[in-house]
C-alpha positions, 0 to 999 in steps of 0.5 A: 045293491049290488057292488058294482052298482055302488061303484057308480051310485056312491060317486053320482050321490056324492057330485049331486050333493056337491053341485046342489051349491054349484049353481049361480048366485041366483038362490044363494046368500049374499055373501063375501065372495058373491060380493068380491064377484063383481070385481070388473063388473060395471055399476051406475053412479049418480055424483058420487064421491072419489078420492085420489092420489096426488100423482093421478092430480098431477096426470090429470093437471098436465093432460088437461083433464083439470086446469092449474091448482088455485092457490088463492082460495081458502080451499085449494081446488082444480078446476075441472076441464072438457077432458075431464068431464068427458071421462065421467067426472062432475066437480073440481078437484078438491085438495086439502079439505079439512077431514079429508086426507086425499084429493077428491072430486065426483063421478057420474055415470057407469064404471067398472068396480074394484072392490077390495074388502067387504066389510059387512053385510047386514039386512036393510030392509024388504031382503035387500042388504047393507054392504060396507066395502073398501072399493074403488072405480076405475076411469077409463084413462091412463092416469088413473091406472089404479082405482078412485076409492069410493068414499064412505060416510062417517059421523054424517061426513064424506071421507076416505077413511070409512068403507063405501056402503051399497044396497043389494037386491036379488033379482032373477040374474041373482043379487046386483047393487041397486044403490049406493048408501050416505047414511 
């Protein structure tokens, strides 16, 4: 070869071995920054546990997505209102249950995700994959500008304080969340 013919080879060698990972996530591994991918992107949630702060509470109590805070209970909860069920949410509020440091109700239908930090992917069985991650969902109003975290589970028991665990699955598109885990 000639050294003008180098000149052209050595830089097209070297962009194709480059792009050989440029393509989609599609053949690639389930990795961190496949899975920090899906920030915004929207995923189905069937009755699953959020948590909140007390201000987004006291947003929703006073914009009547959640009625007053029953005190008279053993367990202190706002009941959900017409508002607040037409956001996606499914159950009361409930404040200061014990094991749980926020207040913290259900969600049901499609949300856009935030995820925060992975955790740890593992396999699950039939090249699906564990994925442990601190994340939240974001509800379409304005008193919840910051993310509901999705609780995970610890010692069989919801709470905030253990990151969310979903399985992944490939598929043509490339891997996407199937499912969240409670185990």
């Amino acid at each position: 070869m000639s050294t003008i013919e180098l000149k052209f080879f050595v830089p097209a060698l070297a962009m194709l071995l480059l792009c050989t990972g440029c393509g989609s996530d599609k053949e690639g591994p389930l990795d961190d920054g496949v899975v920090m991918s899906m920030n915004g992107q929207t995923v189905k949630f069937e009755s699953e546990q959020v948590s909140m702060t007390p201000e987004q509470v006291t947003c929703g109590i006073q914009n009547e997505l959640f009625g007053e805070i029953d005190q008279s209970a053993s367990r202190k909860v706002a009941p959900l209102l017409e508002r607040g069920r037409a956001l996606g949410f499914t159950d009361d509020v409930s404040i200061g249950v014990t094991g749980r440091d926020r207040p913290n109700t259900q969600v049901r239908g499609t949300f856009p995700v935030e995820v925060n930090r992975v955790v740890n992917i593992r396999e699950h069985g039939n090249g699906a994959k564990r994925v442990e991650v601190w994340a939240g969902l974001r509800v379409a109003h304005f008193c919840f500008a910051g993310p509901l975290q999705i609780m995970g589970v610890r010692r069989g028991e919801l709470t905030g304080e253990a990151p969310a665990a979903f399985e992944f699955a490939r598929a043509e598109e490339g891997w996407h969340v199937v499912q969240v885990l409670h185990q």
